[in-house]
C-alpha positions as CSV (number, residue, x, y, z in Angstrom):
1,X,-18.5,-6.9,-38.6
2,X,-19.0,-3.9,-36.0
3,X,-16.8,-1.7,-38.4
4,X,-19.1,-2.9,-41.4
5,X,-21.9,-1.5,-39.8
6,X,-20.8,1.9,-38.4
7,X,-19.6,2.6,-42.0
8,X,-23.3,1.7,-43.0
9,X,-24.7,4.0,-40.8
10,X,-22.5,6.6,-41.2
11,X,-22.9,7.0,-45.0
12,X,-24.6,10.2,-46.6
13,X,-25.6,9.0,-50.1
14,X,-28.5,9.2,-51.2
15,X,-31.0,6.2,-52.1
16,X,-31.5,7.0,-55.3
17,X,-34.1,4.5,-55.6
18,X,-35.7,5.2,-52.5
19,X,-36.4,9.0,-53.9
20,X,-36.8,8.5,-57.9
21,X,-38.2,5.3,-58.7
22,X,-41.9,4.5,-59.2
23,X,-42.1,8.2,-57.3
24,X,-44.4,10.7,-58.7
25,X,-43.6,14.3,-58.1
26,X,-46.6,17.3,-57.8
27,X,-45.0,20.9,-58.6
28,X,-45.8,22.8,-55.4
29,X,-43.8,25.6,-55.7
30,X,-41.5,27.6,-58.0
31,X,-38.1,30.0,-57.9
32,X,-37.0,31.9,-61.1
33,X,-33.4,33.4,-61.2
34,X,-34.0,33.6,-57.4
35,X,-37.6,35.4,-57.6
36,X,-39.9,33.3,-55.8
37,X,-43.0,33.3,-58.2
38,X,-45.7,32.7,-55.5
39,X,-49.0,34.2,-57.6
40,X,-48.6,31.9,-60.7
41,X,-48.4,28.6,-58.6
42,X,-52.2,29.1,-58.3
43,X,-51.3,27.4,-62.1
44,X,-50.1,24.3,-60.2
45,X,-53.2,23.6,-58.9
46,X,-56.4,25.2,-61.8
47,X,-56.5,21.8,-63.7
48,X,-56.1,18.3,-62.5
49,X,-53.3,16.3,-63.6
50,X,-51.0,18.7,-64.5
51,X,-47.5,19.7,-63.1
52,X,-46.4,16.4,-62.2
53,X,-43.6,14.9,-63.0
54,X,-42.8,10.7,-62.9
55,X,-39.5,9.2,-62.2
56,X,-39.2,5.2,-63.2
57,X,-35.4,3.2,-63.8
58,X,-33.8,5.6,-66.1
59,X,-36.9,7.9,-67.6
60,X,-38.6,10.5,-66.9
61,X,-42.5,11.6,-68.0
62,X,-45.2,14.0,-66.7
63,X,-47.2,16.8,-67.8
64,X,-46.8,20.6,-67.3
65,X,-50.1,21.8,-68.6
66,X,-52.7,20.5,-70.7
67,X,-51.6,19.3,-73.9
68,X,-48.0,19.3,-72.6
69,X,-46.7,16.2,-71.7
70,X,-42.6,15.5,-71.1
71,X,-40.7,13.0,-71.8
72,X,-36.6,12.1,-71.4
73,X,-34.5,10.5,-69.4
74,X,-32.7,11.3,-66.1
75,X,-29.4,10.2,-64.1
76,X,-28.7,11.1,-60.5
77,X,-25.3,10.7,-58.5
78,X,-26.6,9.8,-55.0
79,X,-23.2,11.3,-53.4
80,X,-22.9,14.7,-55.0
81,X,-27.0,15.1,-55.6
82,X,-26.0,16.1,-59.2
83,X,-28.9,15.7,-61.7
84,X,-29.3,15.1,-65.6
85,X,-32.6,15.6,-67.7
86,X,-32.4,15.2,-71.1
87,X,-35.9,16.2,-72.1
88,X,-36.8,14.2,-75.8
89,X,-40.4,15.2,-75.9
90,X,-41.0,17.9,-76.5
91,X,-38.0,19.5,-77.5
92,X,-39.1,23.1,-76.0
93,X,-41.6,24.8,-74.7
94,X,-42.7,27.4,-77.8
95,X,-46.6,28.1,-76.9
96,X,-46.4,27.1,-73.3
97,X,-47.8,29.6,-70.6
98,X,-44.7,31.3,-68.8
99,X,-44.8,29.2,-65.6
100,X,-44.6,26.5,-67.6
101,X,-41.5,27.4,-69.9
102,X,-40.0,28.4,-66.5
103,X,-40.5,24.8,-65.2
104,X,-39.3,23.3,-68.8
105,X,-36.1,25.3,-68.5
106,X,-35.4,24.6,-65.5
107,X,-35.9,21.1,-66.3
108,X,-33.6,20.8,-69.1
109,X,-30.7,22.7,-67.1
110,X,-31.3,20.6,-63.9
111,X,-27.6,20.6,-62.5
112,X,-28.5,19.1,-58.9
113,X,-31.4,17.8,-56.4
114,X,-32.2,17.9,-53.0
115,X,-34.5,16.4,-50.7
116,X,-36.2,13.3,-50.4
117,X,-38.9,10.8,-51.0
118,X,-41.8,13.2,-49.9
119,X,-40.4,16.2,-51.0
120,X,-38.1,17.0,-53.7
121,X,-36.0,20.4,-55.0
122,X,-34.8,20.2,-58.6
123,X,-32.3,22.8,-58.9
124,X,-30.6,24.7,-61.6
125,X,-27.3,26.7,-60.6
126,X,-28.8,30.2,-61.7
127,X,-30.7,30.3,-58.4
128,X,-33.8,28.4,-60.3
129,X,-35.3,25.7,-58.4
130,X,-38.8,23.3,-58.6
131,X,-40.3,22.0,-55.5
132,X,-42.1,19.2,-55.2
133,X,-44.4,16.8,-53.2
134,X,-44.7,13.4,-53.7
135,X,-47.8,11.9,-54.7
136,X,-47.1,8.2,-53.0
């Protein structure tokens, strides 16, 4: 019984469920091919209800700017933080601003997370990475 528990409290997975599920993400901050783009984040924050993205079981939904909302679905491994998005709606991000597309790409090439329930890094292996708050 002892042994059961130190194994317990000695893991380093994740809870996935703890960090994605019902959890709803604000876009605070954003790093492009390892430029950190600090005077378009002033985008995150111009218009209410944009740049945030949902987690729920298996999907994923939010919107990026007006008129842009996303749709997919997402799987995490909570030992190796990898990270799948398949984004179905919309399929790119043709007309969006730049911040935006750089947010959508990163999206869609999402290789890994880090982070937890409050705050949140999606990460894409060309040194592109979305940080995020929650919203709880």
């Amino acid at each position: 019984m002892t042994m059961c528990l130190l194994l317990i409290a000695c893991s380093n997975d994740d809870d996935i469920n703890e960090i994605f599920i019902n959890n709803r993400f604000k876009i605070t901050g954003l790093t492009y091919n390892g430029q950190k783009t600090v005077k378009d984040v002033k985008e995150f924050y111009e218009v209410n209800d944009t740049y945030w993205i949902a987690f729920s079981q298996s999907t994923i939904s939010g919107v990026l700017q007006p008129g842009m909302k996303i749709e997919g679905t997402w799987n995490a491994d909570e030992k190796s933080r990898e990270l799948s998005i398949n984004l179905t709606s919309p399929r790119s991000a043709e007309g969006a601003s730049d911040i935006c597309s750089k947010v959508f790409s990163i999206l869609t090439h999402a290789t890994s997370y880090s982070g937890d329930k409050n705050v949140m890094k999606i990460k894409w292996d060309n040194g592109s990475f979305i940080e995020m708050s929650s919203e709880k």
